[in-house]
TORMAR-347328 format. One record per residue (C-alpha): z, x, y. Coordinates in steps of 0.02 Angstrom, whole numbers, plus 50000, padded with zeros to 5 digits. Each point is the difference from the previous one (the first is absolute). Layout:
// residues N
ZXY/...
// end
This chain:
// residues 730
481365102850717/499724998050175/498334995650068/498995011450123/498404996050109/499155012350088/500225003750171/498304994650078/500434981749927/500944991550184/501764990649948/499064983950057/498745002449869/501175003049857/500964984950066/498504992549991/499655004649827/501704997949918/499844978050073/498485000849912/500925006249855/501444988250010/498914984750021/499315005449832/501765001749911/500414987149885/501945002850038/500914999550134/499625015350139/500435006150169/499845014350139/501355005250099/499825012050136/501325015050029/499705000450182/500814983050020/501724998350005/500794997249847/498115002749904/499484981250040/498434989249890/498375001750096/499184993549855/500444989549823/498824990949888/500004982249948/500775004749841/501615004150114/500014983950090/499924990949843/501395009949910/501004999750165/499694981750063/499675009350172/498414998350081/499135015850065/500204996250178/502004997549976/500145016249899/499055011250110/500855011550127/501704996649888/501205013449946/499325003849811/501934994649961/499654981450034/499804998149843/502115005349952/501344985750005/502114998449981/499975005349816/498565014050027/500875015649930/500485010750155/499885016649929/498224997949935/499464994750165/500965014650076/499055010249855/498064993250053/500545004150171/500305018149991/498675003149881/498904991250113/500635011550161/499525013549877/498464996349949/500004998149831/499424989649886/500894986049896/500304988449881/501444988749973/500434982049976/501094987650119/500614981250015/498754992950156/500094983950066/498554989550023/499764990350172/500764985849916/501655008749951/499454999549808/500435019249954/498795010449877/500255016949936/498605011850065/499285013649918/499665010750134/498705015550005/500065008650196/498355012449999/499835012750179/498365003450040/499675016750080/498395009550097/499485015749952/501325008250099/501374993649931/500384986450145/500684982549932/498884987750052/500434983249895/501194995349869/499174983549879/501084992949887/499754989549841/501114986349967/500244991249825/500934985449954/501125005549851/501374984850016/499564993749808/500235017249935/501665003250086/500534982149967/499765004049820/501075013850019/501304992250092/500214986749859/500175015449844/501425007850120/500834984050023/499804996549843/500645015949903/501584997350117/500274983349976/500155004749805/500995017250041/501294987750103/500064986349854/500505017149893/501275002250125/500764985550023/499354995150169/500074981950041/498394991949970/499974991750184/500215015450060/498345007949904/499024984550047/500395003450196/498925015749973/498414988749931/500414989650166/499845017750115/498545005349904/499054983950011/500584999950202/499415018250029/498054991949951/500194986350135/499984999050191/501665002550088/501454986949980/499044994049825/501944995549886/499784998849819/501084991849895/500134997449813/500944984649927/500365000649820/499964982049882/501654994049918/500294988049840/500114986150130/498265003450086/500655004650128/499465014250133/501285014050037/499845011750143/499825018349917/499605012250127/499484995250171/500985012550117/498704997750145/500274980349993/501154992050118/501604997249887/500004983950066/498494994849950/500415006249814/501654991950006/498854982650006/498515004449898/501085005349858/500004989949855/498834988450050/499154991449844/498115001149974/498904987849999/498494995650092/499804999850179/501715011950015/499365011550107/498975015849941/501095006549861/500674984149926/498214993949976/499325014449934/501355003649878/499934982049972/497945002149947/500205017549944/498565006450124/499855006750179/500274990350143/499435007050169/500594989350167/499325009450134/500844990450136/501714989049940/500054988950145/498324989349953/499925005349830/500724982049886/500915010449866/501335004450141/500274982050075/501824999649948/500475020550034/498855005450146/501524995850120/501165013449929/498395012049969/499454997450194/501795001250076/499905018649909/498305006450064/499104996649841/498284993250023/498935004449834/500575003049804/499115005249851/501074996849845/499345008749837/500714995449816/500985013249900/499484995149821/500205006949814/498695002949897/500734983549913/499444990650183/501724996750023/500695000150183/501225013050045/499914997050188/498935002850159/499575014450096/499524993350188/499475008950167/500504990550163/499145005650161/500684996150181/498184992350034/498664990249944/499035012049862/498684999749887/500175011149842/498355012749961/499725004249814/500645013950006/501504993350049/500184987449870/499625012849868/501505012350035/501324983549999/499194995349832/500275018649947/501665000550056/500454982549880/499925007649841/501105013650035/501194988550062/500084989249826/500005017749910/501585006550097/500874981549987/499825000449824/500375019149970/501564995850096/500574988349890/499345009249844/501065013950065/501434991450042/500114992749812/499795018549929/501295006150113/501174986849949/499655002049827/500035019249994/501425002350130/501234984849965/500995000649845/499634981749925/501734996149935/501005003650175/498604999250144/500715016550034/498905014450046/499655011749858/499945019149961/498045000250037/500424993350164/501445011750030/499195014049966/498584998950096/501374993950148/500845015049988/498735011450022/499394993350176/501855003050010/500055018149966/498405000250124/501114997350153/500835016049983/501944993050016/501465002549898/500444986149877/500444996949828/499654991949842/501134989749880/500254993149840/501184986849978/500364990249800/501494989349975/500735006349842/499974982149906/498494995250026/499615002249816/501554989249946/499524988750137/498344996449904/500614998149837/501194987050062/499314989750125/498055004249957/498725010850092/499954987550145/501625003350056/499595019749967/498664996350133/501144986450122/501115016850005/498915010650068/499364986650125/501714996450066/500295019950018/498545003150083/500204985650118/501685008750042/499295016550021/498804994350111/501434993550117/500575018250032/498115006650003/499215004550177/498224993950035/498715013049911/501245001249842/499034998649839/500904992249849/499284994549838/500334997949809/499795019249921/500184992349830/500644984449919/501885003350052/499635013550133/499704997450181/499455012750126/500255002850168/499075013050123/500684999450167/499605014750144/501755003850082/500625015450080/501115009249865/501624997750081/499694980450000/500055000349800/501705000549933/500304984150123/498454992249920/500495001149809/501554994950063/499224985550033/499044999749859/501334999249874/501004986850083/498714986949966/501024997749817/501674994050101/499634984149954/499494992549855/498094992649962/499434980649952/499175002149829/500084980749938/501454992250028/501095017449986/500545013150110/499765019249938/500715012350080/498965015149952/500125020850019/498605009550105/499285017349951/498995010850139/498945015550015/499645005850172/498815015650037/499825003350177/498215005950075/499405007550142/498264994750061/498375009049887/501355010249935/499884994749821/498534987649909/500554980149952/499855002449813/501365015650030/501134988750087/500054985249886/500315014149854/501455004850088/500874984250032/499544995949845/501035016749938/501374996050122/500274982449936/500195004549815/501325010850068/500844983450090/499944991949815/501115014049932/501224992250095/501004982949981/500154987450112/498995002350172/499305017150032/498835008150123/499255017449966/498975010950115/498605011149941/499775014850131/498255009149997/500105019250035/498505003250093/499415015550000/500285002549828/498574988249981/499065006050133/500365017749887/499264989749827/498674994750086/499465014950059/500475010449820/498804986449921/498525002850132/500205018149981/499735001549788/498734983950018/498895013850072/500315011849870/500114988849863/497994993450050/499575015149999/500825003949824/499204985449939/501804994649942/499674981150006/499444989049834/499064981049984/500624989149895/499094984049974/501014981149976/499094988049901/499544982950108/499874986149842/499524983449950/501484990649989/499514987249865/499525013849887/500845015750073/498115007449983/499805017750123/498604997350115/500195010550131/501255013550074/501005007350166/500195016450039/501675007350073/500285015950047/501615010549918/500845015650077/501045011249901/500565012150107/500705015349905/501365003350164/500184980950033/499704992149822/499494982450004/499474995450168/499734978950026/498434996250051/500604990550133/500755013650073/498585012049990/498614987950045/500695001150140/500215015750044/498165002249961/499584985950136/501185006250125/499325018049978/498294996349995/499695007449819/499824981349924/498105001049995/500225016549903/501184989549884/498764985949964/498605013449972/501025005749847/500294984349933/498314994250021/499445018449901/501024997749858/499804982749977/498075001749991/500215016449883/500964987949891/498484988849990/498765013349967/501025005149857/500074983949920/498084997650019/499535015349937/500894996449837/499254982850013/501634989450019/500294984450120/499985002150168/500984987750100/500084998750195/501615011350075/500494995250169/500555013750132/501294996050140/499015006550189/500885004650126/499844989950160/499615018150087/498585003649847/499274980550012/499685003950170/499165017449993/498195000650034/499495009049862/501044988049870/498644989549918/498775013949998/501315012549926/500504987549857/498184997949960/499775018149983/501455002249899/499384986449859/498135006750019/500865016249969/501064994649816/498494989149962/501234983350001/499264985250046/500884993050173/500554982349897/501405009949924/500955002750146/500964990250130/500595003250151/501824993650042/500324996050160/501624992950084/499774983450081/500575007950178/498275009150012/499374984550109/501135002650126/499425017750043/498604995750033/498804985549901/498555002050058/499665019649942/501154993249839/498684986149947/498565012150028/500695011549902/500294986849850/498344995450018/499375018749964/501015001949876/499584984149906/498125003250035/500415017449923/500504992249853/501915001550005/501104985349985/501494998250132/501744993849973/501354995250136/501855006149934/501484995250042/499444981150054/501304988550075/500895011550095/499355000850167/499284983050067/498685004850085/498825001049845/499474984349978/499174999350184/498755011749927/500215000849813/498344986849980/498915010350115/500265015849879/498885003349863/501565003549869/500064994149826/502005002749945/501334996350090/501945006149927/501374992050034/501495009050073/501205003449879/501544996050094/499214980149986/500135002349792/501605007550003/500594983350103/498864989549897/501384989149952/500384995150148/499224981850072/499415006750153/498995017949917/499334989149888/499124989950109/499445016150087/499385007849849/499204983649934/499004997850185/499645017849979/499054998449825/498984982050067/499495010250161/499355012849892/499164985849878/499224992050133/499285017150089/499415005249828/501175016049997/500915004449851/502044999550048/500985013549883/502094998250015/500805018350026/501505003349908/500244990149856/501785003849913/500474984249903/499344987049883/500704986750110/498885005350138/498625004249885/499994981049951/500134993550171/498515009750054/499154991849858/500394981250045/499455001250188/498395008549935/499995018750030/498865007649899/500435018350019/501535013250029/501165014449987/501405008349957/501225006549886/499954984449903/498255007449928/500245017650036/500575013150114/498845012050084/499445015749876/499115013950008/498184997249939/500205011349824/501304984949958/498744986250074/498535007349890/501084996949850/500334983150070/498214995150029/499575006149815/500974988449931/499444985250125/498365003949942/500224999949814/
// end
C-alpha cells in the first residue's frame, strides 16, 4: 500500500523523518526524489554503501539506474521506469553491479510516498542481496539440462560450456571459465572454455599435473582449491605466467571436480583479466558448481554405456530396432515424405547352418556397410531382427523407385564370408509415409506385411505396401465414435494375468487389462482402443472402470474370506497427472473397504519426461497413501534411468520385446543390467511376456526372480482366476 502523511507535515520534515528511518534499517535503503531528473538518491543508508561498495557521497545525486550494467536485463529496467513515471509501486529483482564490477542479483522493493492530497513526494526503495538464492537456482536449471542434453545426445563439452556461462554470469565482466577434464594419462584436457583465447587453450591443454603447474595442475594434483590471486608473483605459475600474461590473464582460482570416491575428474578454474581476491561467497558457488560437474562426467559415461548396450546390436556394432525406432519417430516429427524398408537376403538361414552364425552376422555387416554407401546423411539403418535390416530414409516420393533401385543392386557382387564368395538374393518391403500421417509401430507393420509379400517370390524381389488414408482416418474415427457409446454401455471387461515366481510358478500378484467386445466391431485390440481413449480424452473414464471392477473383485473375495493378492492397474499418463488422482484412488479403496497394499499403480517409464518433478510428488503420495508403484514397459525409452533412483517405485517390468530377443547376446546383457539395477535399487524386476521354456530358464540363470506370460497363463476373466486361486490355496 502506499504511504500517506498529512498535509500539515512540510516535505522537508518527512525527508527528514524517512533518513531517520533509513539510518535505522538494517538493509540496504534509499530516497529518491521525483522532482529530479531521472528520480536521483538524495539519501541511502550505510547498509547501501556496504552492499554497493559505493560510498554515500559517490552515490548521491546519481541516476537510481547506477546501479544496472551490460548484462542488466533491458526490459526490466524499461519496466521500473514506466512504473516509476506512473507512480506505482514495485517489486522486482535485477542483476546490479557493484562499484567493483562484481554483479549481484537485487531484490528490489520501490515504495512512493504520497501527502494527503495525493501528490508524490518520495519514492524509498529496499534493496536485498538475493545472489545465493538465484545462484542456487541457476545451478538446478543447468543442471536438469545438462541431464535432458546427455538424454539427447548432446556432446558433453558442449553441456559443460553452459556450467562455464553460468559460473561467468556470477563474476565481474571479462571473468572466462574453463573446465578441463582428467584422462588415464593425468593429463589435463581443455573441456569447455569458449571465452578463453584459443590460443591459450591450444598450450594449456594436456599439460600434466603436478605441483607448482599453475592453478589447476596443482590443485588437481592435491585434490583441493588453489586460489592465485595475481599469476605474475604468485610461484605456482613460474613456468606458465608468460603465456597467461601475453593473454590478459592476471588471477586464477582452480577448484577440484571429485567423486564421492576422492578421485579426480578434473578442474573447474576462473581466470580474471586482473589481480583479484576471491570473497566466500565466491568460493562457495565454484565448490557448488564441482560436484555437478563429476555427476554429469560420470552420467555421461554411464549413459553412453547404456546407450551402447541398449541401442547397438552386440554381434554386428550395428544399430538396433530400439534405436531405430525411436530414430524414426523424430523422423516422422519433421513432417516430410519418406519411407521405410525392410530388406532380408533369402539365405541367410542356409548361410548359418553352413558357415555358422558369425558369418550370418559378417553378412549383414557387409550389407549394411553397402547400404550405407547409397544412404544420404540423416538415413537411419539398423538390424530389425537377426537377418533383417531396416532402413528409414525421408525422401520426396518421386525420389523412391531410384532409391530401391539402388537398394537392390548392392547384391551385384558377391560377399567375403571366410575364404568364399556368396552371391546371395535380396527381398524388400517398402511403405511410403508422409510426415504425422501414420504412427512408427504402423509403418514397421507394414513393411513388415510388404516384405512377406517379397518372400513369395524367388530370386530378388521388392514389394510396396501403399496405405489408403482416409480409410484410416474413417477407422479411426468409427472406433472413437462407439468408444463413447460402448463406456457408456459399460461394454468393456478386466481380466487379470497372473505375475509369478519363477522358481516355483507360485501367483503372487496380478495385472489388470482392459477387454472390449464390441457387439458391431467384435474384438477390438487393446492397443488400438487405448488409444483412441487417450487421443479422445475418455482414457481417464477407461482407467476408472478398471480400477471399479478390479476393487469389486477384491471385495468379493474378502467377503467370502479368500486370499487377497495385490492387482496392479495400468494409469494413464493424462489420469497420473490429474489433480484429484491420489485423492480419488483413496476414496475409491476407503469406499470397497480394501486396504491400499493390494493395489499397484503401473506406470510407463516415459512419465519422467513429462514432467518429473509433479511425477515424483505424486509417487510419493501415493506410496505415503499406501499404494505400491510399478514402472512398465522398462528398457524402452532411455531416459529412465536419469530418474528411475529418485522415484519411490518398488517393481520395475521389463519390456517384453527384450524377452522375446532374449537369446540374443546383446538383449541379454540388457535384460541382465536391467535385473542388477533393480537388485541394487531394491526394486523387484518382473520380465513381460514369457512364451518359452528356453527363456523361462534364461531368466532364471541371470537371476530374475519374477514374470509373465503365456508360458504360465494367459489373461482370464476373474470367475476363471477364482478357480485358479482355490486350487493355489489348497
Amino acid at each position: 500500500m502506499e504511504t500517506k502523511f498529512p498535509r500539515e507535515l512540510s516535505k522537508g520534515l518527512i525527508f527528514d523523518w524517512l533518513c531517520r528511518l533509513g539510518d535505522q534499517y538494517q538493509t540496504s535503503f534509499v530516497v529518491c526524489d521525483p522532482h529530479y531528473k531521472n528520480n536521483q538518491l538524495v539519501y541511502v543508508n550505510d547498509k547501501f554503501s556496504q552492499l554497493s561498495g559505493y560510498s554515500r557521497e559517490e552515490s548521491l545525486g546519481k541516476d537510481c539506474r547506477f546501479l544496472q550494467g551490460i548484462d542488466t536485463n533491458e526490459f526490466a529496467s524499461n519496466d521500473i521506469k514506466q512504473q516509476l513515471a506512473k507512480g506505482t509501486p514495485i517489486h522486482t529483482e535485477l542483476l546490479n553491479y557493484r562499484k567493483d564490477g562484481t554483479p549481484f542479483w537485487n531484490e528490489l522493493v520501490i515504495q512512493p510516498i504520497r501527502d494527503d492530497q495525493g501528490t508524490l513526494l518520495y519514492y524509498i526503495g529496499h534493496q536485498i542481496d538475493v545472489t545465493r538464492r538465484k545462484q542456487t537456482e541457476a545451478l538446478f536449471d543447468v543442471q536438469q539440462e545438462i541431464y535432458q542434453g546427455i538424454e539427447k545426445g548432446y556432446a558433453l563439452n558442449v553441456l559443460l560450456q553452459k556450467v562455464c556461462d553460468v559460473a561467468e554470469s556470477f563474476f565481474q565482466q571479462q571473468t572466462k571459465c574453463a573446465i578441463q577434464l582428467l584422462n588415464t594419462n593425468d593429463r589435463l584436457l581443455i573441456t569447455a572454455a569458449r571465452s578463453l583465447p584459443e590460443s591459450y587453450n591450444k598450450v594449456v591443454h594436456g599439460i600434466k599435473i603436478g605441483l607448482n603447474v599453475g592453478s589447476c595442475g596443482t590443485s588437481a594434483f592435491l585434490k583441493k582449491p588453489v586460489i592465485v590471486t595475481n599469476i605474475e608473483t604468485d610461484p605456482l605459475w613460474v613456468d606458465y605466467k608468460q603465456n597467461a600474461l601475453a593473454h590478459g590473464l592476471r588471477a586464477c582460482w582452480s577448484i577440484p571436480i571429485l567423486t564421492q570416491e576422492n578421485k579426480v575428474v578434473g578442474t573447474i578454474a576462473t581466470y580474471f583479466t586482473k589481480p583479484n581476491k576471491p570473497r566466500e561467497v565466491d568460493i562457495e558457488f565454484m565448490q557448488r558448481l564441482a560436484p555437478l560437474i563429476s555427476l554429469a562426467v560420470k552420467y555421461s559415461d554411464h549413459q553412453e554405456e547404456v546407450l551402447q548396450l541398449a541401442y547397438i546390436d552386440a554381434d554386428t556394432g550395428i544399430p538396433n530396432r530400439h534405436y531405430f525406432i525411436n530414430e524414426l519417430k523424430d523422423l516422422l516429427a519433421e513432417g516430410e515424405p519418406g519411407f521405410v524398408a525392410m530388406i532380408e537376403s533369402s539365405e541367410f538361414a542356409h548361410i548359418g547352418d553352413v558357415y555358422g552364425r558369425a558369418a550370418g552376422d559378417d553378412l549383414i555387416k557387409q550389407m549394411s556397410n553397402r547400404m550405407q554407401r547409397i544412404c544420404k546423411l540423416g538415413d537411419v539403418i539398423a538390424r530389425f531382427a537377426s537377418p533383417t535390416l531396416v532402413i528409414a530414409s525421408l525422401i520426396p516420393s518421386t525420389e523412391i523407385e531410384r532409391f530401391t533401385n539402388d537398394m537392390m543392386s548392392i547384391v551385384n557382387d558377391p560377399f567375403l564370408l571366410g575364404e568364399d564368395e556368396v552371391f546371395v538374393t535380396m527381398k524388400i518391403g517398402v511403405t511410403p509415409f508422409h510426415g504425422k500421417s501414420i504412427d512408427s509401430e504402423e509403418l514397421i507393420r507394414f513393411a513388415d506385411t510388404a516384405i512377406s509379400d517379397a518372400k513369395k517370390r524367388a530370386g530378388n524381389a521388392l514389394s510396396f505396401f501403399t496405405v489408403d488414408q482416409d480409410e484410416e482416418t474413417k477407422r479411426k474415427l468409427s472406433i472413437a465414435n462407439h468408444l463413447t457409446h460402448a463406456l457408456q454401455k459399460n461394454e468393456f471387461d478386466v481380466h487379470v494375468q497372473p505375475k509369478v515366481d519363477l522358481q516355483t510358478g507360485k501367483i503372487f500378484s496380478f495385472e489388470a487389462l482392459s477387454r472390449w467386445s464390441s457387439p458391431e466391431l467384435g474384438q477390438v485390440p487393446p492397443d488400438v482402443f487405448i488409444q483412441a481413449a487417450e487421443n479422445s480424452g475418455r482414457i481417464r473414464t477407461l482407467d476408472q472402470i478398471t480400477l471399479v471392477k478390479v476393487l469389486k473383485w477384491l471385495q468379493k473375495r474378502k467377503k467370502l474370506g479368500k486370499q487377497l493378492l495385490p492387482v496392479a492397474i495400468n494409469i494413464s499418463t493424462d489420469h497420473f497427472f490429474h489433480p484429484h488422482f491420489v485423492a480419488d484412488l483413496r476414496k475409491a479403496v476407503k469406499d470397497y473397504d480394501i486396504e491400499a497394499k493390494y493395489l499397484r499403480i503401473e506406470i510407463t517409464e516415459s512419465i519422467g519426461l513429462v514432467d518429473f518433478e509433479l511425477a515424483k510428488t505424486i509417487f510419493e503420495q501415493l506410496k505415503l497413501a499406501g499404494f505400491e508403484s510399478s514402472i512398465d514397459d522398462f528398457g524402452m525409452g532411455f531416459s529412465s534411468l536419469s530418474y528411475l533412483q529418485q522415484l519411490p517405485v518398488s517393481e520395475i517390468k521389463i519390456d517384453r520385446s527384450f524377452i522375446s530377443n532374449i537369446d540374443s547376446g546383446g538383449t541379454l546383457a540388457i535384460v541382465r543390467t536391467i535385473v542388477q539395477l533393480a537388485t541394487n535399487l531394491h526394486m523387484e524386476s518382473i520380465a513381460e511376456g514369457i512364451e518359452t521354456a528356453e527363456q523361462l530358464s534364461i531368466l532364471r540363470a541371470i537371476g530374475c526372480k519374477c514374470g509373465q506370460g503365456f508360458y504360465f497363463y494367459k489373461p482370464m476373466p476373474f470367475d476363471e482366476m477364482d478357480k485358479i486361486l482355490d486350487k493355489q490355496e489348497q
